[in-house]
C-alpha positions in Angstrom: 38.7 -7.5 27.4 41.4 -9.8 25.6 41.6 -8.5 22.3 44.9 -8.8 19.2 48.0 -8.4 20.5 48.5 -5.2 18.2 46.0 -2.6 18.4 45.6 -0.9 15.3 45.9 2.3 14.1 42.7 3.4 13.4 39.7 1.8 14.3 37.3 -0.2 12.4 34.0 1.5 10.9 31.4 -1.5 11.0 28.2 -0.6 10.1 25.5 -2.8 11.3 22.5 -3.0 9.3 19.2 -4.2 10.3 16.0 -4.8 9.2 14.0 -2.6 11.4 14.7 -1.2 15.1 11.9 -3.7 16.3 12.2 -5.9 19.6 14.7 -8.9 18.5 17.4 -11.2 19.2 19.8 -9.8 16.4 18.5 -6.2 17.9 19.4 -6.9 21.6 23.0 -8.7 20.2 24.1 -5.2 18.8 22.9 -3.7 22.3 25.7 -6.3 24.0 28.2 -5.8 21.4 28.3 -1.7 21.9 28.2 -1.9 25.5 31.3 -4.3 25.5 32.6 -1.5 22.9 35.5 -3.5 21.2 38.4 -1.3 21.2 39.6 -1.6 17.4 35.7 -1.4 16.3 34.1 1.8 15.9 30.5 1.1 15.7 27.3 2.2 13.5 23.9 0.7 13.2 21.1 1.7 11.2 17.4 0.9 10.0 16.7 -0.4 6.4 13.0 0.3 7.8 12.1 4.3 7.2 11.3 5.7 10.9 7.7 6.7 9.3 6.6 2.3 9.5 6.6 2.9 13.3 9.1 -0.4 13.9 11.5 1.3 16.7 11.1 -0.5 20.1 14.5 -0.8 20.4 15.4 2.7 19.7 16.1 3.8 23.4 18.1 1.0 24.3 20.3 1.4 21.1 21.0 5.1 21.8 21.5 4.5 25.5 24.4 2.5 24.9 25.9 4.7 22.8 24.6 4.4 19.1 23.7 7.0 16.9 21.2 5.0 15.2 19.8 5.9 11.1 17.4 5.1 8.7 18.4 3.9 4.9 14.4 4.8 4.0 13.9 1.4 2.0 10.6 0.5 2.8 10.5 -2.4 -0.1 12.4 -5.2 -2.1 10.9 -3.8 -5.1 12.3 -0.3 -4.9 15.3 0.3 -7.0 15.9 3.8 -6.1 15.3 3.9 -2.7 18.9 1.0 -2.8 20.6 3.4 -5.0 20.0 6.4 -2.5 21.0 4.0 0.6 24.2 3.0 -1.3 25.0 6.9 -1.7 24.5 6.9 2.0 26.5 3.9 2.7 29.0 5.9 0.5 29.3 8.7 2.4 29.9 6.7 5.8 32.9 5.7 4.4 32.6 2.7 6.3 35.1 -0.2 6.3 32.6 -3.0 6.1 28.7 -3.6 5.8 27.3 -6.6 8.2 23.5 -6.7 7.6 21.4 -9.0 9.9 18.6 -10.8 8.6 17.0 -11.4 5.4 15.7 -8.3 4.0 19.1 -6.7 5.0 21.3 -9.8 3.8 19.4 -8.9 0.1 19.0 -5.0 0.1 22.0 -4.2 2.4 25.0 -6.8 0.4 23.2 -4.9 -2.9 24.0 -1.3 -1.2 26.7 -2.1 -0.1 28.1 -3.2 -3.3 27.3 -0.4 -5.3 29.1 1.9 -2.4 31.9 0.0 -2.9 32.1 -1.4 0.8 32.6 -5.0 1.4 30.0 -7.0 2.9 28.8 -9.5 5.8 25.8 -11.0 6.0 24.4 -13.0 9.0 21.3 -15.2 9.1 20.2 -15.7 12.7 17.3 -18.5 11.7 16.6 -21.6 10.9 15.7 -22.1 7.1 11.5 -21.3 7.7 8.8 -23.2 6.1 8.1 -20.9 3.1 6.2 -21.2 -0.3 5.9 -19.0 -3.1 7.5 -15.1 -3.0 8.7 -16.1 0.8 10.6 -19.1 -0.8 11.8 -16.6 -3.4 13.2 -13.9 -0.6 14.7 -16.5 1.7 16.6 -17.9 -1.4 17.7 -14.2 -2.4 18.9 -13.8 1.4 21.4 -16.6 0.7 22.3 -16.5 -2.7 22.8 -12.9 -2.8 25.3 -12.1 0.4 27.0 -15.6 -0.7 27.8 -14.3 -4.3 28.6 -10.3 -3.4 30.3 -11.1 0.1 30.4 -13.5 2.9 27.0 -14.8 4.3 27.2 -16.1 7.5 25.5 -18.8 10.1 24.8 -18.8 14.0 25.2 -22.7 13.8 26.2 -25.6 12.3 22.3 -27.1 12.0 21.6 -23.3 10.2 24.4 -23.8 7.8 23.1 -27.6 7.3 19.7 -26.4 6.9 20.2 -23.8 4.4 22.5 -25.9 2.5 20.6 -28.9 2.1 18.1 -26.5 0.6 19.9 -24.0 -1.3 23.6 -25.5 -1.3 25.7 -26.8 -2.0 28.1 -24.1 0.3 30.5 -22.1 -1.3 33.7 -20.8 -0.1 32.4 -17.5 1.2 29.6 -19.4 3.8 30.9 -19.3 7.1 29.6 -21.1 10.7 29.9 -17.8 13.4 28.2 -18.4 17.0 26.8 -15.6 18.7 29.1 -14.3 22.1 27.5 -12.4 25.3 29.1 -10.7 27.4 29.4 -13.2 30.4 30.4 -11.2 33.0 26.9 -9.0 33.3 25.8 -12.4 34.3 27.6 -13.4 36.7 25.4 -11.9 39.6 24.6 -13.0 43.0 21.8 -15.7 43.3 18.9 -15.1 45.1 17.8 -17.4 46.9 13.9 -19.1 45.9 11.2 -20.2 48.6 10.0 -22.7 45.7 11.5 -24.1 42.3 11.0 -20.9 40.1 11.8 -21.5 36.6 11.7 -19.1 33.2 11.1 -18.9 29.7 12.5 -15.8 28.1 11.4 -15.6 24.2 9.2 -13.7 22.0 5.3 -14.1 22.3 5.4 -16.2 18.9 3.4 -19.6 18.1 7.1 -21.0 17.1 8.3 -20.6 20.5 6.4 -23.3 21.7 4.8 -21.8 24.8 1.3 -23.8 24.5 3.6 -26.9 24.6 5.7 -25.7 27.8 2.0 -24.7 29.7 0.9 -28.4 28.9 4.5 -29.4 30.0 4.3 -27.2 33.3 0.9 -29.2 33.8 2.2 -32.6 34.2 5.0 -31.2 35.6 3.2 -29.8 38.9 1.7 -33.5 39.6 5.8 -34.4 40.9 6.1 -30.3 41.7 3.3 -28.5 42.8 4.8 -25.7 43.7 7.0 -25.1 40.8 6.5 -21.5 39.1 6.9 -20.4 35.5 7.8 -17.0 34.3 7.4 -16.3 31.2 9.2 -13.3 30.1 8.7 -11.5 26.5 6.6 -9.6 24.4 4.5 -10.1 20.9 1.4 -10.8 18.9 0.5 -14.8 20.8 0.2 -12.9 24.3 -3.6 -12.9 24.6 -3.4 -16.8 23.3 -1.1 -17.6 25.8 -2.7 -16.0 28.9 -6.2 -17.8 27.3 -4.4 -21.2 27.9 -3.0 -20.4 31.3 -6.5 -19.9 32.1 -8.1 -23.0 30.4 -5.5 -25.5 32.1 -5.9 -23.3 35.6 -2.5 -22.1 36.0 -2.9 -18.9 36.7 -1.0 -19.5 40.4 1.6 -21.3 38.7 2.4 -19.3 35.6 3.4 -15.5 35.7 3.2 -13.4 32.3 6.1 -11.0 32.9 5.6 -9.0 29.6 9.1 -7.7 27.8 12.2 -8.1 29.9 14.7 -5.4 29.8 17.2 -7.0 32.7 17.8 -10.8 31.5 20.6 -10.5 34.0 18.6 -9.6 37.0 15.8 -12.0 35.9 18.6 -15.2 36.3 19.7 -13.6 39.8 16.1 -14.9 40.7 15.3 -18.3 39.1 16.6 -21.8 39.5 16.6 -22.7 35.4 15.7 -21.8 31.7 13.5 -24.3 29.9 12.5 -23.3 26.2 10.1 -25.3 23.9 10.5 -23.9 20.9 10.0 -25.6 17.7 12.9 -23.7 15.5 16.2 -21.8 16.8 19.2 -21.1 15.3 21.4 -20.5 18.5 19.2 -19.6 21.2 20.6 -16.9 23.0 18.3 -17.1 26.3 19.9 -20.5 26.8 23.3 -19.0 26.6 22.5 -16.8 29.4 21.0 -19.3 31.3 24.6 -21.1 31.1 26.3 -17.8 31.7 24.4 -17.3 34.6 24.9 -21.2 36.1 22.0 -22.2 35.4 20.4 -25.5 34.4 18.7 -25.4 31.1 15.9 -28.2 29.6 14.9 -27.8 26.1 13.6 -28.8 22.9 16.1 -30.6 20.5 15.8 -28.1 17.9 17.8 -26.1 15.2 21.0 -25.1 17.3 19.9 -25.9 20.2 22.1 -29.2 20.6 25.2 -26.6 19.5 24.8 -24.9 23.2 23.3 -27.6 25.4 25.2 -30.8 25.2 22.0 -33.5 26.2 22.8 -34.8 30.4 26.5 -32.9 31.0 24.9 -29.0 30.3 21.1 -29.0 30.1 18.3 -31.9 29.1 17.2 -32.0 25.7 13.4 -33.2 24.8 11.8 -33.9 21.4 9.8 -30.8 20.2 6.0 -31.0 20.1 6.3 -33.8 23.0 5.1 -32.3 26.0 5.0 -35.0 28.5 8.7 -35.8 27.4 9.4 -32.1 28.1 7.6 -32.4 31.8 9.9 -35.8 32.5 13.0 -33.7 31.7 11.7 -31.0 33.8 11.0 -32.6 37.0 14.4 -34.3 37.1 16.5 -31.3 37.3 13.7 -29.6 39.7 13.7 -32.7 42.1 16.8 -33.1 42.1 19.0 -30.6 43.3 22.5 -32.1 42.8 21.4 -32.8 39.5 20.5 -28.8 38.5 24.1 -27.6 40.4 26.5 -30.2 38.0 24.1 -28.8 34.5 25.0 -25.2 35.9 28.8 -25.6 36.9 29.3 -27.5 33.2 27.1 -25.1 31.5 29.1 -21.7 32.6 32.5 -23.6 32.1 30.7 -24.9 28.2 29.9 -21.2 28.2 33.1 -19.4 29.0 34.6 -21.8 26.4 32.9 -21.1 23.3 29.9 -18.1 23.6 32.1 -15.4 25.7 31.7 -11.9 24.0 35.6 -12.0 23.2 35.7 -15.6 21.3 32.7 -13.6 19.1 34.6 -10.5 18.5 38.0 -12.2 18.2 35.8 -14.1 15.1 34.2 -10.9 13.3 37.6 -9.6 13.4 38.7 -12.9 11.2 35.1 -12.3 8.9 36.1 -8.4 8.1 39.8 -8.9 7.7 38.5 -12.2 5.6 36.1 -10.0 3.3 37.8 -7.1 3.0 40.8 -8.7 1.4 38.6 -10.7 -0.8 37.6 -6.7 -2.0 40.9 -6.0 -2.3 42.0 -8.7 -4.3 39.8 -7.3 -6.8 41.1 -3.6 -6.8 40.7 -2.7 -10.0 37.0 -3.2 -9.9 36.4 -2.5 -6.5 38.3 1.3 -7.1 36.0 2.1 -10.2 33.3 1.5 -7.0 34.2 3.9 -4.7 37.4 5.7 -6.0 39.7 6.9 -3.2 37.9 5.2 -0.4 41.1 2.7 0.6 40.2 0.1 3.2 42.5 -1.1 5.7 43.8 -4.2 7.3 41.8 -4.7 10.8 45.1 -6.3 12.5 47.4 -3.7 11.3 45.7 -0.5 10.2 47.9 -0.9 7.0 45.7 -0.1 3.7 45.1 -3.3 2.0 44.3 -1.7 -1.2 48.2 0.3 -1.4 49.6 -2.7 -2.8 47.1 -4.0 -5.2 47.1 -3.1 -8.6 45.2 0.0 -9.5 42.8 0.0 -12.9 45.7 1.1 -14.8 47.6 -1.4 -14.7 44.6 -4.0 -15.3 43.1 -5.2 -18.6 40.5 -3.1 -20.1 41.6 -0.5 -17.3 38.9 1.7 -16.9 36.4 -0.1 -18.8 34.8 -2.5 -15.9 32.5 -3.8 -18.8 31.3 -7.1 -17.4 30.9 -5.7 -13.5 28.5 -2.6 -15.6 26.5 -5.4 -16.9 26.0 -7.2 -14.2 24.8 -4.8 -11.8 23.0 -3.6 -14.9 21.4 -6.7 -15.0 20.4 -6.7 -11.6 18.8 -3.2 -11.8 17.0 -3.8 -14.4 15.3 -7.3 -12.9 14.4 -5.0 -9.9 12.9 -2.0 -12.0 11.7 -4.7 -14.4 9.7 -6.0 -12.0 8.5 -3.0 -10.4 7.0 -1.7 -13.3 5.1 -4.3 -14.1 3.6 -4.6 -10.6 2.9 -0.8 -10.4 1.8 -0.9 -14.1 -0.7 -4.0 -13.7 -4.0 -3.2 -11.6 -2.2 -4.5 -7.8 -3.8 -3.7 -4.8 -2.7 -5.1 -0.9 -4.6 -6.9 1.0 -4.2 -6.4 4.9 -6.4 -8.2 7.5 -7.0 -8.1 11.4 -9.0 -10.3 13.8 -10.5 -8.7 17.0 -12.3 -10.9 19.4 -15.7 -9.5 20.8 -15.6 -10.3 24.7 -18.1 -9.4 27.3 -16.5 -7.4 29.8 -16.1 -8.5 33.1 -15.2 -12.3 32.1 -11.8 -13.7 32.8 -12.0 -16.5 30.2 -12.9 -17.3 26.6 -14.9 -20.4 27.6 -17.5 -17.7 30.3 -17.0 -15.2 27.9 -18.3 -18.5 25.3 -21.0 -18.9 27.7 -22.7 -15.4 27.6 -22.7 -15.4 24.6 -24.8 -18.6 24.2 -27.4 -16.5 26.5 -26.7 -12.8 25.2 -27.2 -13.5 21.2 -23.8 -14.1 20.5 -24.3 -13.3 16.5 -26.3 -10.1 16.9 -23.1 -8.4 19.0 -20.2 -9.5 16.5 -22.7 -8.5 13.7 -23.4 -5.3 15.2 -19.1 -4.7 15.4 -18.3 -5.8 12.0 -21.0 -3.5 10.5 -19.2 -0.5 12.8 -15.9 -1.5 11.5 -16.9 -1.6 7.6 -18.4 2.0 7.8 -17.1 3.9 5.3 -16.7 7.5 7.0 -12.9 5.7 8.5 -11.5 5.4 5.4 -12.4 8.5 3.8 -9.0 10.2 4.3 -7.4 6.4 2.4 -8.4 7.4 -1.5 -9.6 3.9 -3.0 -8.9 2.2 0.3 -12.6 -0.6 1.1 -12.6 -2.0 4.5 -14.9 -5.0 5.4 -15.7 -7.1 8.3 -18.0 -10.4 9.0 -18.2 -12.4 12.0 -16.5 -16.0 12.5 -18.8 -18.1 13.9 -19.8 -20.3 16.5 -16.5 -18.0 17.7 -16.5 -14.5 18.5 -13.8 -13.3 15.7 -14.8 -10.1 13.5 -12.0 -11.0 10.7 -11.5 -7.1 9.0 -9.6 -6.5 6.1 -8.8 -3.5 3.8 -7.9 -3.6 0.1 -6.5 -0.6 -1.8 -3.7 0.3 -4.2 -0.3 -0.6 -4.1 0.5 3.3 -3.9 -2.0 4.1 -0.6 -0.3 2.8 2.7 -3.4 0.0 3.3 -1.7 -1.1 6.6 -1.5 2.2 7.9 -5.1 2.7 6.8 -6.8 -0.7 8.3 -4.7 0.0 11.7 -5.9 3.5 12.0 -9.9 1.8 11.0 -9.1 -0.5 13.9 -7.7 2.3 16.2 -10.9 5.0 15.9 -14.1 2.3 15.9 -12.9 0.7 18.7 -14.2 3.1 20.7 -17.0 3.3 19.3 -17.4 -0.5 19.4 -16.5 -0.5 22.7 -19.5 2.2 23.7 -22.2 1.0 21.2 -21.9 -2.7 22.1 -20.9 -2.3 26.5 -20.4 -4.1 28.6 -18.7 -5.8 25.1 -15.4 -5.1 24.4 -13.4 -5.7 21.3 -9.7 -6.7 21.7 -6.8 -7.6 18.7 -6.0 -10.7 18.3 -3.6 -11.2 15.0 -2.3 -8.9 12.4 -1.3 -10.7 9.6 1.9 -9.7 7.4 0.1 -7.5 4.0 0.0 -9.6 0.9 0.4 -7.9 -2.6 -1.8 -9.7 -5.0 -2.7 -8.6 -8.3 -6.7 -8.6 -9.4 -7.9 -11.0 -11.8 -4.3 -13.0 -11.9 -3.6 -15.9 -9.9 0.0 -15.9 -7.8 2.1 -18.3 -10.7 0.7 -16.3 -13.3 1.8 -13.2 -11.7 5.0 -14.7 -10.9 5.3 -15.6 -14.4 4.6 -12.3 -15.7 7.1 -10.8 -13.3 9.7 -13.1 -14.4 9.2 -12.7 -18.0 9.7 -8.9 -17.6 12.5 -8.9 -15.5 14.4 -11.5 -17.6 13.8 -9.0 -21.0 14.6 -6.0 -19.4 18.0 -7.3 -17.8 19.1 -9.2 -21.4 18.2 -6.0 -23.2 20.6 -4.1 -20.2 23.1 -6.3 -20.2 23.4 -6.2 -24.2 23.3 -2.6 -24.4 26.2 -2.7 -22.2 28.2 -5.5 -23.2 27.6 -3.7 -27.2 29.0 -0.6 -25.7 31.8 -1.9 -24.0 33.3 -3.7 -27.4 34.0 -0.9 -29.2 37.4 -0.3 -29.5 39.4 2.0 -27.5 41.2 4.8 -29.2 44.8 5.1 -28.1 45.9 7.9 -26.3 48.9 9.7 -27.8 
C-alpha cells in the first residue's frame, strides 16, 4: 500500500457508523476498507440498529475480516434518550472521529457524536430520492444536520449537484469523495466463456432497473442468441423478477444467482457488466467491472457518467429505454475488439481515480480536515469531552495542545450559547416525542402474499387455474386464516386483517396497534405461523411473500399536515422555552473569584 510519507505515532480510531448490519453497498465498502487495513487507521464499526430488529446479514463478513462489530440500541429518530446513551458510548470509545454512512446515521450519529465531543463525517452514498412528507423531512435532516455539526460528504459530483439544487446552496464543510476498491483482488485470471456471458450484480430493488435489462436482454438475443445474463444479488423484487424471466421466456438465457459473496471470482467468469438502474450515486459493481478489465454498458444515471466515460470506458444508454440499452449491448458483445479497448481504458480509468489508496489517501484529508475544524473551537469542544485531546492524523501531534483552553476564552466556562443550542435541539426531539406518544398513534404495517397453486411455474398457469378452480373462494379462504385472532393474542391491542385483491391472487394483510407494541414484529410472526396452516388447509395452494412495506406511524383521527403541524408547534415551544431558560441562566453575572 502507498500511504503518507510519515507514519504516525499512534493510529487513528475511526469509528464507522451504520444504519444497520443489513446487506449493502456502504456495508460491503467497510468489508474492503478493513481487509486492506490502512496502517495509520485503527478501525471500529457499529449498528445504530439494536441487534433485537434482526437487520445483520452482514454480520459474518464484518467479523471475518476483523471487526468487532456493536450496537448503539437507537431503534428511532424520535428517541432522545436512546442518542444520549449512544453518545455516552461514543464517549467511552474515545474515538478520534465519527463517519456515519447513510441517512439515519448522518442525523443520529453527527448528533451523538456531538454531544461525545468527537468530530464528525458524514457520507451520503445516494442519489437525492423522490420523497414527500416526513421522508422529505429526514432526507433534509441527513443534509442539514452533518453539514452544520461536521463535514457531510458525496460519492459524486451528480450527488453533490443533486442535493444542492434541492437543499443548497453548499457550504464550506460539503465535500465530493469517490468510493476506492481494492483493485488488486480483482485482478484474477480470466476464464475463458463458450458463449458471451454477461452480469448484473445489484440488489433485488425495482430501482435497479432489472425489468428494463430482461426487456433489453430480449431484443438483445435477436443479434445474440446465445448471450447469457446473470444476475447476481439479493432482496424483496426477487419473485417479480424470476415472474418476468418467465413471461418473456428466458429462463435459458437468464440465471438468478441469488447474493454474491465473491464479486471477484464472478468477473474471472464473464465477458462484461451492464446495469440499468434508474438512480446511483457511484455504482460500485461498475467499478469492479473496470477493475477487473471488463467492458461495462449502462444507464446514464446519477454517477454513473463519473465512472464510465460514454465510447472510451463503457456505453452509456438513456434509462427507462430498453431497446437503446439492447443497441448498446450487442455492440460490445459482437464486437470483440470493441469490448477488449472498453476493458484496457476502463482498468487504466480505474487505477487512476477508484484504487483503494486514492480513497484512503482522501479520508485521511476529511479527518485531518474535521478534526482541526474541532480544534479550532477548543474551548467549546473541551467543555464536550474534557481531557479527550485529538491528534493530528499526519503527525500524531495533539491538535488541541496548542489551542486555547476555556480559560483563557470569553465567558470561560460558561458555553452559554452551545447549552442552548443543543438544548434546543433536545427539546424539538423530546417535544415531539411526547406529543406522538401522548396523542392516540398507532403503526400501520402491511404484507402482500400471493396465493399460487402448487405445481405451476408461472403467474399467467397459475392465472389460469384459478379461472377453473374458483379463484376468489381460495384467497378468501387465506385471508380469513390470516385475520384470526388467536395470532395476535400474545400482541396486546395489536388487529390484523386481510382481504383478497382481485381479479389477482394478492391477500394484502395488515396489522395496526400502538406505537409502544412492536406491530412489525407482530404481523411478521402472523405471516410466519398461518402459513402453514394456509399452506395445509388450502393444498395443493401455496401462499408466498411478495412485499413488505416500510411501517408508517399515523395518528387516528388526524390527517398527516395536521399531525405535522401539531408536531411542529410543540417542538418549536418546547425548544424556545429551553433555549430561554438557558440563555436567562447564563446572563447572570459571574461572581469574581478572589
Amino acid at each position: 500500500m502507498t500511504g503518507s510519507p510519515q507514519t504516525p505515532a499512534r493510529r487513528l480510531r475511526v469509528l464507522h457508523l451504520l444504519d444497520s448490519f443489513s446487506f449493502g453497498g456502504a456495508e460491503n465498502l467497510l468489508v474492503e476498507l478493513a481487509r486492506f487495513d490502512p496502517p495509520d487507521m485503527e478501525l471500529h464499526v457499529a449498528s445504530l440498529a439494536p441487534r433485537s430488529q434482526g437487520r445483520n446479514q452482514m454480520l459474518d463478513r464484518l467479523t471475518e475480516v476483523g471487526f468487532r462489530p456493536t450496537y448503539l440500541d437507537v431503534p428511532r429518530l424520535l428517541d432522545p434518550l436512546s442518542v444520549v446513551r449512544a453518545a455516552s458510548t461514543i464517549r467511552r470509545g474515545r474515538y478520534d472521529v465519527v463517519h456515519a454512512h447513510l441517512g439515519y446515521s448522518a442525523v443520529v450519529g453527527t448528533l451523538a457524536a456531538r454531544m461525545a465531543g468527537v468530530p464528525s463525517v458524514a457520507t451520503l452514498h445516494l442519489m437525492p430520492g423522490h420523497v414527500t412528507g416526513g421522508e422529505r423531512l429526514k432526507e433534509r435532516l441527513a443534509v442539514k444536520v452533518p453539514a452544520t455539526l461536521g463535514l457531510l460528504v458525496f460519492v459524486s459530483s451528480a450527488a453533490l449537484h443533486g442535493f444542492a439544487e434541492r437543499y443548497g446552496p453548499a457550504t464550506s464543510s460539503w465535500r465530493m469523495v469517490q468510493n476506492g476498491i481494492d483493485i488488486a483482488r480483482f485482478q484474477l485470471p480470466r476464464q475463458l466463456t463458450t458463449e458471451p456471458t454477461w452480469a448484473v450484480v445489484a440488489a433485488l430493488r425495482e430501482e435497479k432497473g432489472h425489468l428494463d435489462l430482461l426487456q433489453a436482454w430480449r431484443e438483445l438475443l435477436k443479434q445474440a442468441p446465445t448471450a447469457h445474463l446473470l444476475i447476481a444479488g439479493d432482496g424483496y423484487f426477487q419473485d417479480r423478477i424470476a415472474a418476468e424471466i418467465d413471461r418473456l421466456g428466458l429462463a435459458e438465457h437468464v440465471t438468478l444467482l441469488g447474493r454474491c459473496d465473491d464479486v471477484p471470482s464472478l468477473l474471472a467468469r464473464v465477458d462484461g457488466i451492464v446495469s440499468a438502474s434508474w438512480t446511483e450515486g457511484l455504482p460500485t459493481s461498475l467499478i469492479e467491472a473496470g477493475a477487473a478489465g471488463l467492458p461495462a454498458v449502462a444507464t446514464d444515471v446519477g454517477g454513473t457518467r463519473e465512472v464510465i466515460d460514454d465510447g472510451v470506458t463503457g456505453l452509456l444508454a438513456p434509462a427507462h429505454e430498453p431497446r437503446t440499452l439492447a443497441a448498446a449491448l450487442a455492440r460490445v458483445v459482437t464486437e470483440p475488439d470493441l469490448a477488449a479497448r472498453l476493458g484496457r481504458n476502463a482498468a487504466e480509468k480505474t487505477r487512476k481515480e477508484f484504487a483503494m489508496e486514492v480513497w484512503v489517501e482522501n479520508l485521511r484529508g476529511l479527518y485531518a480536515d474535521v478534526i482541526t475544524r474541532a480544534a479550532s473551537n477548543g474551548g467549546r469542544r473541551q467543555w464536550w469531552a474534557p481531557g479527550s485531546a485529538r491528534t493530528d492524523p499526519a503527525t500524531g501531534q495533539g491538535l488541541m495542545s496548542t489551542a486555547p483552553t476555556a480559560k483563557h476564552l470569553p465567558h470561560a466556562g460558561r458555553p452559554w450559547p452551545l447549552i442552548a443550542a443543543v438544548a434546543t435541539i433536545l427539546a424539538v426531539l423530546i417535544g415531539g416525542s411526547i406529543f406522538v406518544r401522548a396523542a392516540v398513534v398507532q403503526q400501520s404495517v402491511s404484507m402482500d402474499v400471493v396465493i399460487v397453486p402448487g405445481g405451476t411455474k408461472t403467474l399467467t398457469e397459475a392465472a389460469q387455474l384459478y379461472d377453473s378452480l374458483s379463484r376468489g373462494q381460495v384467497v378468501a379462504t387465506a385471508a380469513s386464516i390470516y385475520s384470526e385472532p388467536r395470532w395476535t393474542a400474545k400482541w396486546p391491542g395489536v388487529n390484523v386483517t386481510a382481504g383478497s385483491v382481485t381479479p389477482s391472487s394478492v391477500v394484502q394483510i395488515q396489522a395496526v396497534g400502538p406505537v409502544a407494541v412492536p406491530v412489525k414484529t407482530a404481523l411478521e410472526q402472523t405471516v410466519s405461523d398461518a402459513t402453514p396452516v394456509v399452506n395445509e388447509i388450502l393444498k395443493p395452494y401455496q401462499a408466498v411473500v411478495l412485499t413488505q412495506d416500510q411501517v408508517t406511524v399515523t395518528p387516528i383521527g388526524l390527517t398527516k399536515p395536521i399531525q405535522y403541524f401539531l408536531v411542529l408547534l410543540a417542538s418549536i415551544v418546547a425548544g424556545y422555552i429551553a433555549s430561554f431558560v438557558v440563555r436567562v441562566i447564563g446572563s447572570r453575572p459571574e461572581t469574581p473569584s478572589t
